[in-house]
C-alpha positions in Angstrom: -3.4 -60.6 -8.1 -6.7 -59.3 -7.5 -9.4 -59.4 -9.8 -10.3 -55.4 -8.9 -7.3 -53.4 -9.4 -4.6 -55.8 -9.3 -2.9 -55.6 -5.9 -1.2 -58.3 -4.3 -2.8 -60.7 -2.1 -1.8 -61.5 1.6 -2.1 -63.5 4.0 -5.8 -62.7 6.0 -4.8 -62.7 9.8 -8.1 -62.4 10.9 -9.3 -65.5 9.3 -8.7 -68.5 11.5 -9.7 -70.9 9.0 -6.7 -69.6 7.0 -8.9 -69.9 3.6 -8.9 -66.2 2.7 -6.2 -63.8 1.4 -6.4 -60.0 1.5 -5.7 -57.8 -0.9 -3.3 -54.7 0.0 -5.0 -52.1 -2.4 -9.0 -51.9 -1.2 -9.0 -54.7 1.2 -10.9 -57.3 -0.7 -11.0 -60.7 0.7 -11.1 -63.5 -1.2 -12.1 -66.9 0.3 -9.6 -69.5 -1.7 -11.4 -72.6 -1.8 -14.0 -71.1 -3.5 -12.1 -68.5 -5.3 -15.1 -66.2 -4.5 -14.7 -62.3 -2.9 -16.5 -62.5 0.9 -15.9 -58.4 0.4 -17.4 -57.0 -0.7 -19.9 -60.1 -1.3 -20.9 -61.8 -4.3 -19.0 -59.4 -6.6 -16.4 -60.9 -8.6 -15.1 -64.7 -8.8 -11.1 -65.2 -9.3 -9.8 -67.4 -11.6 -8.3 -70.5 -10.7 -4.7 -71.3 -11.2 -3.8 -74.4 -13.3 -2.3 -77.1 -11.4 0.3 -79.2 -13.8 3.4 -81.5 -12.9 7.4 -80.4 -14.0 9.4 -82.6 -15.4 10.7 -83.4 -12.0 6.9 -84.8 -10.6 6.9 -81.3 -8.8 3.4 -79.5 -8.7 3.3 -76.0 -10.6 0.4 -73.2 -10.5 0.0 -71.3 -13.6 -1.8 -68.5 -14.8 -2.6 -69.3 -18.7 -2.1 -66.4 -20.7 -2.9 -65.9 -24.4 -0.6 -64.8 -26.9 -0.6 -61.5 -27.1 -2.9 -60.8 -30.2 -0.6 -57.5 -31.6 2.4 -60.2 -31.7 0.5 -61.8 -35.0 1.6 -60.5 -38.3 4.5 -58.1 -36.7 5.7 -55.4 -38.8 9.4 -53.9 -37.9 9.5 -50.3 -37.5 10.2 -47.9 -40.7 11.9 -44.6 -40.2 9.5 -42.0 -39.9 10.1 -38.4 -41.7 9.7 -35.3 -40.1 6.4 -34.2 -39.4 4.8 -38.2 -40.4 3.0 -38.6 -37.0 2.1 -36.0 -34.8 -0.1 -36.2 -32.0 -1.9 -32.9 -31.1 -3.7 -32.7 -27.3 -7.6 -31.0 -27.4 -8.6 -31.4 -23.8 -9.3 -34.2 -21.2 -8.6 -37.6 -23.2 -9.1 -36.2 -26.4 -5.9 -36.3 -28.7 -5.3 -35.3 -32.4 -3.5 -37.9 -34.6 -1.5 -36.8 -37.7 -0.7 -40.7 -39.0 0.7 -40.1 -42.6 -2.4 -38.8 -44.8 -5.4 -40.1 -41.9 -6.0 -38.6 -38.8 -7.6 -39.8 -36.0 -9.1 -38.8 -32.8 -9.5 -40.3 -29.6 -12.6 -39.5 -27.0 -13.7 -36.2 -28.1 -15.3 -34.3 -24.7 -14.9 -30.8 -26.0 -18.0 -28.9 -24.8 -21.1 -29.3 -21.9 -20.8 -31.1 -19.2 -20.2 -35.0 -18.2 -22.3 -36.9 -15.3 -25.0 -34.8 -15.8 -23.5 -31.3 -14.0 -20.7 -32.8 -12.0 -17.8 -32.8 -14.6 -16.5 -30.2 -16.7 -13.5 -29.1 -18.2 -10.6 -28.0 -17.0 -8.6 -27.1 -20.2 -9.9 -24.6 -23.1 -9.9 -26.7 -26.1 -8.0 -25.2 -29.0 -10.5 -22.7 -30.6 -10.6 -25.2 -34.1 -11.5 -28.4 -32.5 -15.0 -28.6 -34.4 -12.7 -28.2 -37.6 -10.5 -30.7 -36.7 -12.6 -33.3 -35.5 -14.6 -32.9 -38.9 -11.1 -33.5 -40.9 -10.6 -36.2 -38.7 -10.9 -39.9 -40.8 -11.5 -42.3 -38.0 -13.0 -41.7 -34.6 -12.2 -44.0 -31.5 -14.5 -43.7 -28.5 -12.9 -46.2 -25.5 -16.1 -46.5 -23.6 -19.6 -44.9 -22.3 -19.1 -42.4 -20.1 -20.0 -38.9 -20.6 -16.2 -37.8 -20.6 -15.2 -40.0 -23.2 -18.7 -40.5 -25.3 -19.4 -36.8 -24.5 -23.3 -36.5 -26.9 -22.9 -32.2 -27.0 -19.5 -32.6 -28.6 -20.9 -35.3 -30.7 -24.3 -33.4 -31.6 -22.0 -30.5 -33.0 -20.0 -33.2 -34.9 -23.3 -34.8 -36.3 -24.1 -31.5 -37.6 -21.2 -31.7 -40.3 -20.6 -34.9 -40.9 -23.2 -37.4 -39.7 -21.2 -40.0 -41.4 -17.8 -39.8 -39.8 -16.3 -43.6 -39.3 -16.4 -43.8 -35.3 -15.5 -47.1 -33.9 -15.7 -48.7 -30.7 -15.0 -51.9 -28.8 -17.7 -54.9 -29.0 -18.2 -54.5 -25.4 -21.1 -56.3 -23.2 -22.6 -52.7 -22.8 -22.5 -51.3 -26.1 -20.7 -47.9 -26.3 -23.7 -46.3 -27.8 -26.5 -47.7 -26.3 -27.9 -44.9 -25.7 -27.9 -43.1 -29.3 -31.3 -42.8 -30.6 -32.2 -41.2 -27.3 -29.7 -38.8 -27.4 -31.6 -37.2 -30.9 -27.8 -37.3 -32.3 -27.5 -38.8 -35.9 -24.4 -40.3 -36.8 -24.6 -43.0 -39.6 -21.2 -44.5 -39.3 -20.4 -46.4 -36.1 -18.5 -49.6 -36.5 -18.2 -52.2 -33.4 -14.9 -54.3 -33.9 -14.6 -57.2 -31.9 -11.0 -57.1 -29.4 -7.7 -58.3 -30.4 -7.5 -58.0 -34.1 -6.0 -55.4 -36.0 -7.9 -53.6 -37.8 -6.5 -52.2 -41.4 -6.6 -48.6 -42.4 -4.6 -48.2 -45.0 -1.1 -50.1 -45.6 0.9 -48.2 -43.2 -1.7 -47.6 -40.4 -3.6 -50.0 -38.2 -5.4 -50.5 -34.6 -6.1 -53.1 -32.5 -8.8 -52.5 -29.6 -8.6 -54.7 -26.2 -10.9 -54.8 -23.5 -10.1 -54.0 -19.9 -9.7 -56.9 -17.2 -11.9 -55.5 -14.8 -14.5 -53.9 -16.3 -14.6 -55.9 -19.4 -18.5 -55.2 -20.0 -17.5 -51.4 -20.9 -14.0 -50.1 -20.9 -11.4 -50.6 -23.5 -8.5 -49.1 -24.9 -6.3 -49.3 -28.0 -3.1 -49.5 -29.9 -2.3 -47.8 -33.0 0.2 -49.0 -35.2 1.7 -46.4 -37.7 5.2 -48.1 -40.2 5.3 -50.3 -37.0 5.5 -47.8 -34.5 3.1 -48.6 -31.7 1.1 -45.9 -29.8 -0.8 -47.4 -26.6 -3.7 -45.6 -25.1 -4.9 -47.5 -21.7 -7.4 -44.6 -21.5 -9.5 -45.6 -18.1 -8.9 -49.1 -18.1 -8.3 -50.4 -14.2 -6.3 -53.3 -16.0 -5.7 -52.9 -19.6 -6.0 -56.3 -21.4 -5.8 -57.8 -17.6 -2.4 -56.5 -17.5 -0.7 -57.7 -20.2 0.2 -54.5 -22.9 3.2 -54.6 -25.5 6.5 -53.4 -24.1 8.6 -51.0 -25.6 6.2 -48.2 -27.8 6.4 -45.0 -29.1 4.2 -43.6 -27.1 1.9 -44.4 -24.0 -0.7 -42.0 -22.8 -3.1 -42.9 -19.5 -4.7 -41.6 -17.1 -3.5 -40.3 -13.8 -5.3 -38.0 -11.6 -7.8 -40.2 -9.6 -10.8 -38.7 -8.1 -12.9 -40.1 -10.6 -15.6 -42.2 -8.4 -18.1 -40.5 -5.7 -16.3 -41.7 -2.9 -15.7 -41.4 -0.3 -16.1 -37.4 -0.9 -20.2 -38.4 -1.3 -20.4 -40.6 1.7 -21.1 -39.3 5.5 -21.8 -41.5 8.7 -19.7 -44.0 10.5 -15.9 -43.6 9.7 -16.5 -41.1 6.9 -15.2 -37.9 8.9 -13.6 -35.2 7.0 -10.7 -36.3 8.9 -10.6 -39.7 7.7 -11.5 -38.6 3.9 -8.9 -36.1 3.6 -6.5 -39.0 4.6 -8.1 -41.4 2.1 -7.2 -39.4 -0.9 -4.5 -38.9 -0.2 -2.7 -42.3 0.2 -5.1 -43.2 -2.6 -3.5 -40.5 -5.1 -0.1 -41.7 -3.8 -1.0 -45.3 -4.7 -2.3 -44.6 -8.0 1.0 -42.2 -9.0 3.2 -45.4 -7.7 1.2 -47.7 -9.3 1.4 -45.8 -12.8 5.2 -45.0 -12.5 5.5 -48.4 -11.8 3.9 -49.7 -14.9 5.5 -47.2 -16.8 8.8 -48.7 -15.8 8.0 -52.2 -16.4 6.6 -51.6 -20.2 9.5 -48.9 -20.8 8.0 -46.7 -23.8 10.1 -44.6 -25.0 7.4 -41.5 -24.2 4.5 -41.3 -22.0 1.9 -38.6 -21.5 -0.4 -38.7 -18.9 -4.2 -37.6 -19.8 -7.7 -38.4 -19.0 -8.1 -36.4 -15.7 -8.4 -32.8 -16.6 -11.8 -31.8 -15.5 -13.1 -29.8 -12.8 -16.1 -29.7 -10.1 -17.0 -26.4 -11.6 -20.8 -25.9 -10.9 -21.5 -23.5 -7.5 -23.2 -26.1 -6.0 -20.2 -28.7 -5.8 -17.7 -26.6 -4.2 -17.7 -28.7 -1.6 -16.6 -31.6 -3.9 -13.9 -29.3 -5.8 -12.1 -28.4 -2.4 -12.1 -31.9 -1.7 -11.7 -33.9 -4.1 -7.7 -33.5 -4.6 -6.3 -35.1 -8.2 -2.8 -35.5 -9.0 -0.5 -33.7 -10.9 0.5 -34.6 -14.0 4.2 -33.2 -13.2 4.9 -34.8 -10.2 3.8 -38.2 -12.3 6.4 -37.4 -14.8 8.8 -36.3 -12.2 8.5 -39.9 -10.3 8.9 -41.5 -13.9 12.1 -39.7 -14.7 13.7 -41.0 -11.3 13.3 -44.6 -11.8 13.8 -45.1 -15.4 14.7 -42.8 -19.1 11.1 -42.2 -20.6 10.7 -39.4 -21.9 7.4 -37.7 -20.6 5.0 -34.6 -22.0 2.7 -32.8 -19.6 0.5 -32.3 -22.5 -1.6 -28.4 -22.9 -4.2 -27.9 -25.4 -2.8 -27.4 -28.9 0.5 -28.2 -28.3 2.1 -30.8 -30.4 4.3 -33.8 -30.6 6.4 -34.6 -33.3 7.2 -38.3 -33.0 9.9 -38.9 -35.6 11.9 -35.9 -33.5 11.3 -37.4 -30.5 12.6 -40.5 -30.9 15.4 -39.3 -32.9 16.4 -36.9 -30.8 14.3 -35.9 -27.2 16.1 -32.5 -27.4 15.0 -31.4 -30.0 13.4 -27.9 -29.6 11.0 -28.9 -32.1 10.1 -32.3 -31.0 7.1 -30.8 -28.9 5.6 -27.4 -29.9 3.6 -25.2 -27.4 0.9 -23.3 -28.2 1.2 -19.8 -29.0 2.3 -17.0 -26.1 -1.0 -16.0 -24.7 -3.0 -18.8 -25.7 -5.9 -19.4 -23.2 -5.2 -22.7 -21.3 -7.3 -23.0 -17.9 -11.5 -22.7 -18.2 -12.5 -19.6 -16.4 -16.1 -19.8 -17.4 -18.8 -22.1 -17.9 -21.7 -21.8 -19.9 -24.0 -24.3 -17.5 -27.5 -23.0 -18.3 -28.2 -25.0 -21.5 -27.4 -28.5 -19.5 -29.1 -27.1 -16.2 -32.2 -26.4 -18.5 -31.9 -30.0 -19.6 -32.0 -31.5 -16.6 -34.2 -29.2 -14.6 -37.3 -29.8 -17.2 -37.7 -33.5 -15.8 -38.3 -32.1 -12.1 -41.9 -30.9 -13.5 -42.8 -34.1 -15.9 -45.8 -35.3 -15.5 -44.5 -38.8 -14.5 -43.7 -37.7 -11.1 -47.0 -36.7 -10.5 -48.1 -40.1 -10.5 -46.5 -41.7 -7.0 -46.8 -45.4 -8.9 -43.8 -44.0 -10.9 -41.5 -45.6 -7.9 -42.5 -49.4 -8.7 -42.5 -48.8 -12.6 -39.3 -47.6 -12.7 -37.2 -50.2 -10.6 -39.5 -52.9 -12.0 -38.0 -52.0 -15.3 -34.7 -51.6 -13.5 -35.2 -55.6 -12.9 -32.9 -55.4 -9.6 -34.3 -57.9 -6.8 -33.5 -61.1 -4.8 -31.4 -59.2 -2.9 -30.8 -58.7 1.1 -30.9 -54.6 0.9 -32.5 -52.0 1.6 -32.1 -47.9 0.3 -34.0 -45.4 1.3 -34.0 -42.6 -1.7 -34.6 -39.1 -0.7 -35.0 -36.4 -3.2 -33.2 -33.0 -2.1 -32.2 -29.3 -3.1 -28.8 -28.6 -4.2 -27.5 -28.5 -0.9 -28.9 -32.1 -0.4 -31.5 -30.5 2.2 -35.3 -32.5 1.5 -37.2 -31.0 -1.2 -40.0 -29.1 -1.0 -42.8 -31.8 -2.2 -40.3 -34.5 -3.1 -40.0 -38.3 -2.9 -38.6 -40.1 0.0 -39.5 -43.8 0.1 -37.7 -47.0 1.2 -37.6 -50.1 -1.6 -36.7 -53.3 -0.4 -34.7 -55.4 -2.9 -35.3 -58.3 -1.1 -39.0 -58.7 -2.7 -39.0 -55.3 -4.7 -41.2 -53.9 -1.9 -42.0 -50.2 -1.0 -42.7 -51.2 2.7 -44.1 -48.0 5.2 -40.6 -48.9 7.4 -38.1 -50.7 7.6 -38.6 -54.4 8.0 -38.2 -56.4 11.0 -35.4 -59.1 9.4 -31.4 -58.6 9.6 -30.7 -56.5 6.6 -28.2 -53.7 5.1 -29.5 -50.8 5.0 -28.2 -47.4 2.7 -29.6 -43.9 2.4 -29.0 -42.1 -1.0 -29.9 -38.6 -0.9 -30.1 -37.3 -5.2 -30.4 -34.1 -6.1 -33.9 -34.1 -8.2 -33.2 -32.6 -10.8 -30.5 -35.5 -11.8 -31.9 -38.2 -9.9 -35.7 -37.0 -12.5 -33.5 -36.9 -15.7 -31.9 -40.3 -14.8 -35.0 -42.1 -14.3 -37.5 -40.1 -16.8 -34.2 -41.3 -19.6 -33.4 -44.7 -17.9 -29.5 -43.5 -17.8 -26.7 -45.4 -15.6 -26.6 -44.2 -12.2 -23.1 -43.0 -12.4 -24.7 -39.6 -13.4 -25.5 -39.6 -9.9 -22.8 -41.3 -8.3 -19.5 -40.3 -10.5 -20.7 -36.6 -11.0 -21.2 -36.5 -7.4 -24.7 -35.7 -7.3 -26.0 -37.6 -4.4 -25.3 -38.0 -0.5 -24.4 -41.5 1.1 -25.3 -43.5 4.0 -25.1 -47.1 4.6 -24.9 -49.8 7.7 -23.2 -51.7 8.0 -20.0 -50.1 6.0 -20.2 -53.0 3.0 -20.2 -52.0 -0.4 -22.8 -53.9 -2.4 -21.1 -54.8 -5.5 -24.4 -56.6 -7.2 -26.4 -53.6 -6.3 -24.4 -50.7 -8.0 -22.9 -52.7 -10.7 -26.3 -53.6 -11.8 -27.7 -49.7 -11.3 -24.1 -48.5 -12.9 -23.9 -51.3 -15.9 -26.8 -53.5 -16.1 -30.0 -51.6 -16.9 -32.3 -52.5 -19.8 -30.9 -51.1 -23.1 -34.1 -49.2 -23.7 -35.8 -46.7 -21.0 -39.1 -46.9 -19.4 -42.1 -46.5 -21.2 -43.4 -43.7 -19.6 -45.9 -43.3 -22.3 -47.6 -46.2 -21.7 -47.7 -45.7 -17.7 -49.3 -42.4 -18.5 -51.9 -43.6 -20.1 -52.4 -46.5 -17.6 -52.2 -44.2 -14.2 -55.9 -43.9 -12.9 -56.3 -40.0 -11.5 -57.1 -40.7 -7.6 -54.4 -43.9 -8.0 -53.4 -45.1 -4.5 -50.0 -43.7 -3.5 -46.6 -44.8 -2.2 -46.4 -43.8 0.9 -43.6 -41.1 2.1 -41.4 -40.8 5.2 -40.6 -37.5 6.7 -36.8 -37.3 8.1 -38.4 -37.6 11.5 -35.8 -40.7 13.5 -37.1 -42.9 16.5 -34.8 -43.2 19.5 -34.0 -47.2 18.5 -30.5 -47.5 17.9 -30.1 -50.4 15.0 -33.6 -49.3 13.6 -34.4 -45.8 12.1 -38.2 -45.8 11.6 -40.1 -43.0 10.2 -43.6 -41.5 10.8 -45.6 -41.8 7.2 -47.6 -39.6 5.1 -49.5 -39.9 2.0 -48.6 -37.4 -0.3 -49.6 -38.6 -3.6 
């Protein structure tokens, strides 16, 4: 299966050579005898199959597979009382878990925004969250993003009690990476390595695993309460590469898609509204089939599907809102009840699930209890001023006045040796040029800021950022998927290749600490030569867009 999002591989008719299979979910290709990806190029590498000999001399390909690590020291499951374990839903992929005498909470997003301005809520979280995260004895956050690792919700929580056990997965890119710039003080965060229980008290336990794709940041997690088993995939593309214990209490995911920049952001070529409409939507389809699917091979006994309740809310990404379609949670449950008998909860903030009922008894009027009549469930309002403030304070920093911020900042970046070059144009909110702003190529070739673009063979992309983000994410030395998953830039790019090196580094790979800006200050010379800028000006060559330059440092 393939190493991306595990769809099958087929043969590749338009490879003559017959040494490349194609994958039937995104189109990857995957050249065989070097078990290397030709597309998108130099992105992942596949592992090889293990050749051995049956007992009859006949040749045999394997794919060697662990143990699966929550198969050690197995515990049968107790009968649960009444009322034991109850799992309460918050908002987003935040949940409340009653296990025994602990609780614990997973991803707590419950105020502000995530990817800088691009995400927020969709569901009004139940009016004593703060209370109950700060009763709350253990904390799991699955991975960095601003959805799951949401620093607003965290700085309130900080506030009360700094020292609340929070624990995360050892991933490559640690979950908190970003902490002491944040200005949030929390004492108590434990990083656990994958695939070993971890012991809370005699009855309760967790195990965190990593994900097969992205292993260098997303996770998810089992809890273990009296043996009963509640599995949380979270984000993960392919929990644990695809292997995940059969047969739980409870499995929650997510399920609404529409969690990536494209192709809503992108524009040019094939990317008519048209063809984008048509996109997501066999893309949603997929994902639905794909998740009733794996629902019906592990056969929990409940599922709940979370982790996609959030909204394009902001004025200024109506366009993305209208567009960008999500599933519904119902019709998910609806295609899981067809093909097999889980039991499934469409969950709404506050309402609860009693598990002990459930599994005793799935019609049980008390099994799941609503929140009261009247009780506020859909966001109406925002309160976006504090985070626009935030962000809108880096457009007048007094790096940017300095044109010789361009090479410090993707010096530190430490991205090169690459055949590719962007073009990065600063904009308004409607992605129109700003008044004033940057707009300069960088070639990653030789980390070059040439006048135009060169004369060699090379890819070529345009990213258009809105500058108040694209400020804050360099000023901060943040992930680009503030830009790029909260849908605050504009894409171009020829040919039609996605770069996997390029954004993986820009999404995953930065340095762990941000540029030091204080430093450059204090080493920019006041009449410093500047970078030179392009105005939006095109020649008349087709393959070559070259642009008339200005100095406007």
């Amino acid at each position: 299966m393939c190493k991306h999002q595990g769809g099958l591989f087929i043969k590749d008719i338009e490879d003559l050579a017959g040494r490349s299979v194609r994958c039937t979910k995104h189109n990857w290709k995957l050249d065989v005898s070097t078990m290397k990806y030709i597309n998108p190029p130099e992105s992942f590498c596949q592992d090889e199959l293990v050749v051995e000999m049956d007992e009859n001399n006949r040749l045999l390909l394997l794919e060697l597979n662990p143990p699966n690590p929550w198969d050690l020291q197995p515990r049968s499951p107790e009968e649960l009382a009444f009322g034991e374990v109850q799992i309460t839903y918050l908002t987003h992929a935040c949940m409340d878990l009653k296990l025994g005498d602990k609780r614990m909470v997973f991803d707590p997003w419950l105020i502000g925004p995530a990817f800088a301005r691009g995400w927020w809520l969709l569901h009004e979280p139940p009016s004593d969250w703060l209370e109950r995260l700060c009763q709350a004895d253990l904390i799991y956050i699955s991975h960095l993003h601003s959805d799951h690792l949401s620093y607003p919700t965290l700085k309130k929580l900080a506030g009360r009690r700094p020292d609340i056990p929070i624990y995360v997965g050892n991933t490559e890119r640690p979950v908190f990476w970003n902490l002491n710039q944040s200005g949030v003080q929390l004492t108590n965060i434990n990083i656990v390595p994958f695939g070993i229980w971890q012991q809370v008290d005699k009855n309760l336990r967790f195990m965190i695993l990593m994900d097969g794709v992205h292993p260098e940041m997303d996770t998810c997690i089992i809890v273990e309460y009296k043996g009963h088993k509640i599995l949380n995939t979270v984000d993960c593309t392919r929990p644990n590469g695809g292997r995940l214990p059969m047969k739980v209490a409870l499995m929650m995911s997510d399920f609404a898609g529409g969690a990536s920049g494209f192709p809503m952001t992108f524009s040019g070529g094939k990317f008519t509204e048209e063809w984008k409409a048509q996109f997501i939507k066999t893309e949603r389809k997929k994902l639905l089939n794909y998740k009733a699917q794996l629902v019906k091979n592990l056969q929990p006994r409940i599922y709940c599907p979370f982790a996609g309740y959030f909204v394009e809310s902001h004025p200024s990404d109506k366009y993305i809102k209208e567009t960008n379609t999500k599933n519904d949670p119902n019709e998910l449950n609806n295609l899981i009840k067809k093909n097999s008998d889980v039991i499934t909860w469409t969950p709404r903030p506050g309402a609860t699930l009693d598990l002990a009922r459930m599994l005793k008894d799935p019609t049980d009027s008390k099994g799941i209890v609503e929140p009261p009549e009247g009780t506020k469930i859909y966001k109406d309002s925002w309160d976006f001023e504090p985070y626009l403030e935030i962000l809108n304070a880096a457009v007048g920093d007094e790096i940017f006045l300095h044109s010789s911020w361009i090479k410090e900042y993707f010096t530190w970046a430490g991205f090169k040796d690459y055949n590719l070059v962007v073009r990065m144009i600063e904009t308004d909110e409607d992605f129109n040029p700003f008044p004033g702003g940057y707009d300069y190529l960088v070639d990653f070739l030789d980390l070059s800021f040439p006048k135009e673009r060169p004369q060699r063979e090379h890819p070529y992309e345009e990213i258009h950022s809105r500058v108040d983000v694209i400020r804050h994410v360099v000023k901060n030395g943040l992930l680009w998927d503030e830009l790029y998953i909260g849908f605050q830039t504009r894409l171009q790019r020829d040919p039609d290749i996605y770069h996997h090196l390029f954004w993986n580094h820009f999404q995953i790979k930065l340095p762990l600490t941000p540029p030091n800006w204080k430093s450059f200050l204090m080493c920019c010379e006041q009449n410093e030569p500047g970078i030179l800028q392009f105005s939006t000006e095109r020649t008349n060559e087709p393959n070559r867009n070259k642009f008339s330059v200005e100095n406007k440092a």
